[in-house]
N, C-alpha and C positions, 0 to 999 in steps of 0.2 A: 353228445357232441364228441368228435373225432379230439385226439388228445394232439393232435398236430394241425395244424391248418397248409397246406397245400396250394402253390399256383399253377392252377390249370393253364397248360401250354402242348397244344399240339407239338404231336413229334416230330410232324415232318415239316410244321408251318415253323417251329425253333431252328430246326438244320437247315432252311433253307435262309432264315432270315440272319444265322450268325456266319455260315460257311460258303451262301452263294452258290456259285455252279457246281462243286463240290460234292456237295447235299445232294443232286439232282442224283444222283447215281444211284440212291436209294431209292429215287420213287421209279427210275429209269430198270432199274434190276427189276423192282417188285411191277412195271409193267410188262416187261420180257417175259414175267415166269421163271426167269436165270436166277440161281443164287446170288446173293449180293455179296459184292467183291470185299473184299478185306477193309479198305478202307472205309467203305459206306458201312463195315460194320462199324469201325471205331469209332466212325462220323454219330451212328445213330446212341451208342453208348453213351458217347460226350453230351450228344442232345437229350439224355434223359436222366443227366446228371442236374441237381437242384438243391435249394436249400431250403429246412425246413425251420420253422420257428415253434419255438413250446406254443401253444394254446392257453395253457394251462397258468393262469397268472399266479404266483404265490405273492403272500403278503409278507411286503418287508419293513423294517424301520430304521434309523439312521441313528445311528449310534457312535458314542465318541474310541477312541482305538485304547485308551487308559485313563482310567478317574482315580486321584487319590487324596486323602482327607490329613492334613499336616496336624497333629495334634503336640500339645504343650508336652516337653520333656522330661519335666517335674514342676515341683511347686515354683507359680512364675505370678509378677504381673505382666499384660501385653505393652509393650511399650511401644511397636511404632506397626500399622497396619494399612500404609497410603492407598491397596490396590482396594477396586470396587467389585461389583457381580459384572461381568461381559469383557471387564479387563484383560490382554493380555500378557502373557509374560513371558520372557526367553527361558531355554532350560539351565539351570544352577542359579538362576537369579533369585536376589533376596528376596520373600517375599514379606515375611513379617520379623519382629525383631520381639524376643522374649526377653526381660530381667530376671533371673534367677536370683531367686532373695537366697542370701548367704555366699552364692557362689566367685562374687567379686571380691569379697572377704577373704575367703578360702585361700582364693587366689595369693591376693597379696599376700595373707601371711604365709604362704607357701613359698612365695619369690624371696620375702623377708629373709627364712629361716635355710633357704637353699644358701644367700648370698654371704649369713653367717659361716655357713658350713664351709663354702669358698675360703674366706678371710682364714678359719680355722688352718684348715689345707696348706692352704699359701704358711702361715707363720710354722707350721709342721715340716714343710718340705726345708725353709730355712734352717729349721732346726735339726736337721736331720742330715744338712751339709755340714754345720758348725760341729756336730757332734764326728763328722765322717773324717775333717780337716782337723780335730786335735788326735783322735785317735791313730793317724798318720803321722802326726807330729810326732807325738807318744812313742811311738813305733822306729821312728827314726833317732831319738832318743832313749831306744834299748836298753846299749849297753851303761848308758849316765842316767835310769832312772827303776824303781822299784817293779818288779813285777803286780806288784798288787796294783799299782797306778796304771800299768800298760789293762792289765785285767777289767778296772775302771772305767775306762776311756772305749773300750772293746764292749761291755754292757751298756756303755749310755747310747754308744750308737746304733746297738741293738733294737732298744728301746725305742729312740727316737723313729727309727725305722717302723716298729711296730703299733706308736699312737698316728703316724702318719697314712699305715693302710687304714687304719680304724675309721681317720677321717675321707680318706677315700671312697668305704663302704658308704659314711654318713654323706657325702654328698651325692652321691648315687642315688640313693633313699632319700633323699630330699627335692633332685633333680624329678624322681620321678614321682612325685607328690606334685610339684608344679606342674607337669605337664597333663598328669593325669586332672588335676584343677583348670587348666588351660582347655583341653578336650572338651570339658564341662562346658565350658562356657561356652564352648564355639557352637555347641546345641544350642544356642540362643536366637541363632541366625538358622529362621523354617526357612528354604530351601525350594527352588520347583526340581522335581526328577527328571522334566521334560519341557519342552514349550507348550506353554495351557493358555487354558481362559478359565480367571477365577467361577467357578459356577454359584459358588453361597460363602459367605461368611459366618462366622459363629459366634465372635467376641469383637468386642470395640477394645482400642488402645484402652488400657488404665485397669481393665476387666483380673482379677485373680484367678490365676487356672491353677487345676491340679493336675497331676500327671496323668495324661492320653484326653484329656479336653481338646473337643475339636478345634483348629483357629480358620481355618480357610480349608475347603474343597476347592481342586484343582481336574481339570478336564482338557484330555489330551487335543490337539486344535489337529488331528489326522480322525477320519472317518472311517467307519465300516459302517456294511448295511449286513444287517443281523434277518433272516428270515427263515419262515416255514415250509417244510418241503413234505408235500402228503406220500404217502406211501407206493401210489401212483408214478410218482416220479423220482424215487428212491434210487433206479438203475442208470438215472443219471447224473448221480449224484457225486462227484469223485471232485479230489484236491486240486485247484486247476481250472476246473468246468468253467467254460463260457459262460457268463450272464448278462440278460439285456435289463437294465433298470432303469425304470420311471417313476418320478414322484410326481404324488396328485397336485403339487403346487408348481409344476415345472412340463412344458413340451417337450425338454429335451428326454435324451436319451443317453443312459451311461453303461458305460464298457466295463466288465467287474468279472473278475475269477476269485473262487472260492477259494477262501484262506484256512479255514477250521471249519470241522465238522462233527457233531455230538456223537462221542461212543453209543447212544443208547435212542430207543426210541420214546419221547415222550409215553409212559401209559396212559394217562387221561385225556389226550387228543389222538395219537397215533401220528404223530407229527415227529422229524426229525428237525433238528435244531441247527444254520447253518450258517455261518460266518462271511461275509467278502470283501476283499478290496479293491475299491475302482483302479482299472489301467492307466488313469489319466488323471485330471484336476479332479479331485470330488467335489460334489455339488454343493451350493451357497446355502441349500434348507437348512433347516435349523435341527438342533438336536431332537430326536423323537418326530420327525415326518415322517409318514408312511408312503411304502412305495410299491410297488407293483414288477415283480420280479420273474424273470423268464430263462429258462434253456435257449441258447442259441447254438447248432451245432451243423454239419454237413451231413445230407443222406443223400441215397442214391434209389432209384425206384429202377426193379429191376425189370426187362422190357417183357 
């Protein structure tokens, strides 16, 4: 079987049927014996201009655009899991909701020990003016008061100043003990990366996970149809290509250009592996429909 299928159309019965009087000049030339004029050449060109469609069906399947599996972020019970299998869901929406045993603990005592270190700070900085206003005192009482006392007054301020950055540092290092505790927790809330439809679940609320236990597979709600391309039809194979697809559960017909394309050739079929996205709505089948895929491109049959 020819790798192309072809419609048969007279040349001159096409020129006459799309250009009318026009046309006649070619068969009026080639009755004269005169060479045919310039235009009835371009006239016969146009008329042997046609398109051709693959023949050649390759099998395809329908496939979702990203699948991804939300697993526990450490030791959890699941505490809240409303969605079901065919569910959908927007992208960043919650989709389950993990307890992290210890981690609300942590937490608090992490808020506790930060809001210590605050109160510290705050009575620090007051001390550390008390100590700044006698020392100026001190100071202005120079010449009516002992050098050792001015000397005094000049060390505690010191001082004060010095347990004050101390608390500084400590609330720093406190600050970020809570939030790094805060982070933790907020892994608690699995996440969609995209808009899906739940495809399987793996645990029921109340269930104990350890860390990277599946909770819910997620499956991207955009399509591509994934197919084989024989070796036969490899030189038409480029990022782009026109494709005509059909699914065996559907008359229609879908418009699709190749998105990816496998570096290699399969060894054990001889088969290249190849990617596409429809131009338009993608079809209602379901995931895993097979379809029947084709080259659709323009060719010209030369006279």
């Amino acid at each position: 079987m020819s790798a192309w299928a072809w419609v048969p159309v007279g040349v001159t019965a096409l020129a006459l049927a799309c250009v009318g009087a026009d046309a006649s000049a070619i068969v009026d030339s080639a009755a004269e014996g005169s060479p045919p004029s310039e235009r009835a050449l371009e006239l016969e060109l146009e008329a042997t201009s046609t398109t051709k469609v693959a023949d050649v069906a390759m099998l395809g399947v329908l496939v979702p655009a990203a699948e991804v599996v939300l697993v526990a972020p450490g030791i959890a019970r699941l505490e809240r899991l409303d969605l079901h299998v065919g569910d959908r869901i927007d992208a960043d929406a919650v989709v389950a909701i993990v307890e992290l045993l210890g981690q609300r603990s942590e937490l608090a005592g992490a808020t506790a020990t930060w809001r210590s270190a605050r109160a510290e700070l705050d009575r620090l900085e007051l001390e550390l003016a008390e100590a700044r206003a006698n020392r100026a005192e001190v100071e202005d009482l120079e010449d009516f008061v002992s050098r050792a006392e001015v000397r005094e007054r000049r060390v505690a301020e010191q001082l004060a100043d010095a347990r004050k950055r101390s608390a500084d540092a400590s609330l720093a290092r406190e600050r970020s003990r809570m939030n790094a505790a805060s982070e933790r927790l907020t892994e608690a809330e699995l996440r969609a990366p995209f808009a899906a439809f739940v495809g399987d679940r793996y645990a029921d609320p109340g269930a104990t996970l350890t860390l990277g236990d599946p909770v819910v597979s997620l499956i991207s709600e955009d399509r591509l149809v994934r197919f084989a391309v024989p070796n036969t039809e490899a030189a038409a194979l480029e990022l782009g290509a026109a494709l005509v697809v059909r699914f065996a559960d559907s008359e229609l017909e879908f418009a699709a250009s190749v998105s990816a394309i496998a570096p290699e050739i399969d060894a054990g079929t001889g088969l290249i592996i190849a990617e596409a996205r429809f131009d338009g709505d993608a079809p209602r089948s379901r995931i895993g429909a097979v379809a029947q895929v084709r080259f659709a491109q323009t060719a010209v049959i030369e006279p």
